[in-house]
N, C-alpha and C positions, 0 to 999 in steps of 0.2 A: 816802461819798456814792454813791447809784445811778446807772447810768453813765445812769437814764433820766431821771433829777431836773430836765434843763434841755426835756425833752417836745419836743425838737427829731427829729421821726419826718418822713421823707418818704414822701411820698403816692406810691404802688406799691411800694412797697420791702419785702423780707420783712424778718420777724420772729419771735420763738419764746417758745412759753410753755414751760416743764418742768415738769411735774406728776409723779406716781408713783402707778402703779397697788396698791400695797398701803401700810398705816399702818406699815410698817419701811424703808419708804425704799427698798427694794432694787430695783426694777422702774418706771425712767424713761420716762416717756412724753414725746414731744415732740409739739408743735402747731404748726403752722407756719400764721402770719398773714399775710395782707397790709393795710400800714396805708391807710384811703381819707380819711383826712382829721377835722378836730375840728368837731365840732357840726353833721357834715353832715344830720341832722333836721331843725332846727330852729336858724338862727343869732339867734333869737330867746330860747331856753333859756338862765337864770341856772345853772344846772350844766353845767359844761363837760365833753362825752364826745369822748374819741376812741375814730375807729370803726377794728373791723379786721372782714376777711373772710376764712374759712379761704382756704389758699394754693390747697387744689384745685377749688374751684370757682373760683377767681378766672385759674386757670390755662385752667381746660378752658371758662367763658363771659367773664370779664373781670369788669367791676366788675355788681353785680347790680343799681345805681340801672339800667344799660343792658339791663339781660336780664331783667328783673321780670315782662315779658311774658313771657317761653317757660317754656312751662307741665314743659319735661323740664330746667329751668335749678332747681339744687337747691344753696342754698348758707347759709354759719351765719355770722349777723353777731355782732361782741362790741364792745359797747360800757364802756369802762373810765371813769371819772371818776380825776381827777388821781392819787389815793391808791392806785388798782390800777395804776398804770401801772408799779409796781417789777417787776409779774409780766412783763412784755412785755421780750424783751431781740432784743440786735442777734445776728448769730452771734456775734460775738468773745464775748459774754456768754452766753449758750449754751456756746460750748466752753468759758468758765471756769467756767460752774457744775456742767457734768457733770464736768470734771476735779477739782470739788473732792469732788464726790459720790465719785469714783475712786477719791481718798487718804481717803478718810473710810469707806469701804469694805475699806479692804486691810488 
């Protein structure tokens, strides 16, 4: 079971994607999110999205529903439905999944 299965994410809190910049796996990229909350669009939507904000604009203006107006406020929303949210992990998940990248590696 994924440690993200029960979609229990709090609102401000980071989180990480791990993606890999070549098709052999060797070259880990990390994305670091901030979670703003589920169906914040629309709490009227029959598909349920949770939303995140990259971590560095959410660092350097804060949440962008606030900063939508400042036109030098630049930041990249992701919205996931229930089925992608395996890709979203905590750090503890995060350092187990590059460590297993590690021994899968050596």
């Amino acid at each position: 079971m994924n440690e993200n299965d029960r979609h229990d994410f709090v609102i401000g809190k980071s989180y990480f994607m791990l993606t890999f910049a070549d098709k052999d796996f060797k070259f880990p990229m990390i994305l670091s999110l901030v979670f703003l909350g589920k169906n914040i669009e629309s709490e009227e939507d029959e598909n349920e999205l949770w939303f995140f904000q990259d971590a560095k604009s959410y660092g350097e203006f804060g949440d962008y529903r606030k900063v939508a107006h400042n036109k030098d406020a630049r930041f990249e929303i992701y919205d996931f439905p229930q089925d992608g949210l395996c890709d979203v992990l905590t750090l503890k998940g995060l350092i187990d999944a590059l460590t297993k990248e590690q021994k899968r590696s050596e």
